[in-house]
DRENMAR-301640 format. One record per residue: residue in three letters; x, y, z of N, C-alpha, C in turn. Coordinates in steps of 0.001 Angstrom, whole numbers, always signed. Layout:
BEGIN
aa n_x n_y n_z ca_x ca_y ca_z c_x c_y c_z
ALA X Y Z X Y Z X Y Z
...
This chain:
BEGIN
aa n_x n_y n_z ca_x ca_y ca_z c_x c_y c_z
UNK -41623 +15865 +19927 -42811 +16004 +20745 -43153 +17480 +20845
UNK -44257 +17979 +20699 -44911 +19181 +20918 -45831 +19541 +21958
UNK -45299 +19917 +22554 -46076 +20679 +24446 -46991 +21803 +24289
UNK -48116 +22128 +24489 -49320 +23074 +24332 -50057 +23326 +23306
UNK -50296 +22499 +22504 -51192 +22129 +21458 -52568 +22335 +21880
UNK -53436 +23508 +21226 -54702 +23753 +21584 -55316 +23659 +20659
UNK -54790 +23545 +19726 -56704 +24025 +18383 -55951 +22722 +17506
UNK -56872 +22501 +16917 -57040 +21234 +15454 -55984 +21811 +14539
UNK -56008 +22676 +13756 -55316 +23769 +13264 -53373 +23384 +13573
UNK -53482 +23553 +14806 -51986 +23826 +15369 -51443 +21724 +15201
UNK -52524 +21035 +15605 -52003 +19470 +15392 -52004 +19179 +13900
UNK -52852 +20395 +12881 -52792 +19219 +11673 -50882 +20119 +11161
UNK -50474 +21636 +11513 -49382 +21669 +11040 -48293 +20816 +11409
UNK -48797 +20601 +13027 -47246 +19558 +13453 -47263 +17935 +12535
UNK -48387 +17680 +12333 -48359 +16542 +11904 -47659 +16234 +10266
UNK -48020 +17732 +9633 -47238 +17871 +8047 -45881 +18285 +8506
UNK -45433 +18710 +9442 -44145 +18398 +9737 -43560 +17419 +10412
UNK -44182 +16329 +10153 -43423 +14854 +11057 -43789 +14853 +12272
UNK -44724 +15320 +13340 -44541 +15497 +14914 -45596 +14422 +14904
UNK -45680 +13656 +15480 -46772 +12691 +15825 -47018 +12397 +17325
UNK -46422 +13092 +18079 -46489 +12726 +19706 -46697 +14850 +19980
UNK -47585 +14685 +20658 -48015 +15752 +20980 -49070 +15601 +22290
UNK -49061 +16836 +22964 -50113 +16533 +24346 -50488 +18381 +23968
UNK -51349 +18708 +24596 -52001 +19971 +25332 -53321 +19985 +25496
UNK -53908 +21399 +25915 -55541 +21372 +25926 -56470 +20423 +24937
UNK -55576 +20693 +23236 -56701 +19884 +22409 -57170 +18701 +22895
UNK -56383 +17835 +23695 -57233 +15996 +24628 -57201 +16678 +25341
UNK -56825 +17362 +26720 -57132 +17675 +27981 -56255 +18514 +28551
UNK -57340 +19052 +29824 -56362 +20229 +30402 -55213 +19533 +31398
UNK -54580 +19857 +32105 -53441 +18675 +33413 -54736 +18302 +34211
UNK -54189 +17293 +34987 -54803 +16483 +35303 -53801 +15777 +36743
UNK -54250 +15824 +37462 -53743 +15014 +38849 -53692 +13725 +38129
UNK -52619 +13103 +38849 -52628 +11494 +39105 -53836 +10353 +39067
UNK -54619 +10872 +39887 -55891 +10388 +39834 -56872 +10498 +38595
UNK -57158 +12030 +38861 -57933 +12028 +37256 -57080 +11600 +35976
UNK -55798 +11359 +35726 -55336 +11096 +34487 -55659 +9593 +34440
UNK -55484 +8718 +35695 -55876 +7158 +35334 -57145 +7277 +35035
UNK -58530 +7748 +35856 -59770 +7798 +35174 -59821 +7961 +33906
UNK -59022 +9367 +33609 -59278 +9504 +32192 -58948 +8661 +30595
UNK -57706 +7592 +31578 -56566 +6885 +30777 -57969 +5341 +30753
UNK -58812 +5016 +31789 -59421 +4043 +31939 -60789 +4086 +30778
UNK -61036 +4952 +31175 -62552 +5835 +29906 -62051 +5854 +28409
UNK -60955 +5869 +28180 -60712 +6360 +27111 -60463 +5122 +26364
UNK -59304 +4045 +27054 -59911 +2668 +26789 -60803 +1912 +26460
UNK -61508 +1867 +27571 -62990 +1349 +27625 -63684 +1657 +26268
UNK -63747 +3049 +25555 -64952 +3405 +24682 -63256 +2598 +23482
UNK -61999 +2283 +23502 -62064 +1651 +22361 -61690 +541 +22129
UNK -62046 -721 +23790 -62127 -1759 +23769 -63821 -2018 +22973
UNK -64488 -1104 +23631 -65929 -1782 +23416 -66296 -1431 +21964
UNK -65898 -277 +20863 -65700 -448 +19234 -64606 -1731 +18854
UNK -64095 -2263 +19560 -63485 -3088 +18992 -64270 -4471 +18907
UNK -65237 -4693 +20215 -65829 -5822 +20588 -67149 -5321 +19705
UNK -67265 -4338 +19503 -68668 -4225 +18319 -68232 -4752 +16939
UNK -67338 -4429 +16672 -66519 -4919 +15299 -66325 -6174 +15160
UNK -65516 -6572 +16398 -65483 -8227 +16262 -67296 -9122 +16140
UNK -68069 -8301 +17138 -69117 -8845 +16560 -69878 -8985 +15452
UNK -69755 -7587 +15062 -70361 -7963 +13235 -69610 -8646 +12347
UNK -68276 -8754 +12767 -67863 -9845 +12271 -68112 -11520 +11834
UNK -68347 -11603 +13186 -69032 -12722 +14112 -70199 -13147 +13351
UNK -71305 -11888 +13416 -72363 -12414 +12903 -72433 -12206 +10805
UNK -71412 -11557 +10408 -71412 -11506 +8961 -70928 -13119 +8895
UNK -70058 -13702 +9384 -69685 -14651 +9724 -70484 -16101 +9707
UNK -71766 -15845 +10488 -72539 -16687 +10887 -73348 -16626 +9198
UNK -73522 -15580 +8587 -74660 -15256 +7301 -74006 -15542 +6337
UNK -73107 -15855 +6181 -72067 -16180 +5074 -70953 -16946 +5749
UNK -70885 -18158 +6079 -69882 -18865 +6397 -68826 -18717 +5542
UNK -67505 -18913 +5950 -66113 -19283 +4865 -66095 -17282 +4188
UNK -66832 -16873 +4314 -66984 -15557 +3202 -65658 -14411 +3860
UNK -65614 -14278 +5026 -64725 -13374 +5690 -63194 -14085 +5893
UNK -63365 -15284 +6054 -62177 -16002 +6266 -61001 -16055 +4487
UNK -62142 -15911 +3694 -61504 -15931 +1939 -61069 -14537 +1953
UNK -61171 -13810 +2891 -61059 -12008 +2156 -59639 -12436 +2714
């Protein structure tokens, strides 16, 4: 794990060295208790709702081509 990670730069070296768990400024500065659940809730949210966009074009490629997505 790597503690104070600020620039793009500094995450793409940890990452060519194996580090994949990392926190600092680059997502956010500290954060109280409070603001970290807001922030933990928002951050969700925007990738429940790409997921429910996805499942929908699914849905409707689905509807325009029956059987067509289910063969892939």
């Amino acid at each position: 794990m790597a503690e104070g990670v600020e620039t793009e730069e500094q995450r793409r070296i940890l990452a060519g060295l194996g580090c994949d768990v990392i926190q600092g400024f680059l997502y956010s500065p500290a954060l109280s208790a409070f603001d970290l659940e807001a922030w933990l809730v928002a951050r969700h949210a925007e990738r429940w709702a790409a997921l429910v966009d996805e499942r929908r074009a699914e849905a409707a490629q689905e509807e325009m081509w029956p059987g067509a997505l289910a063969a892939m």
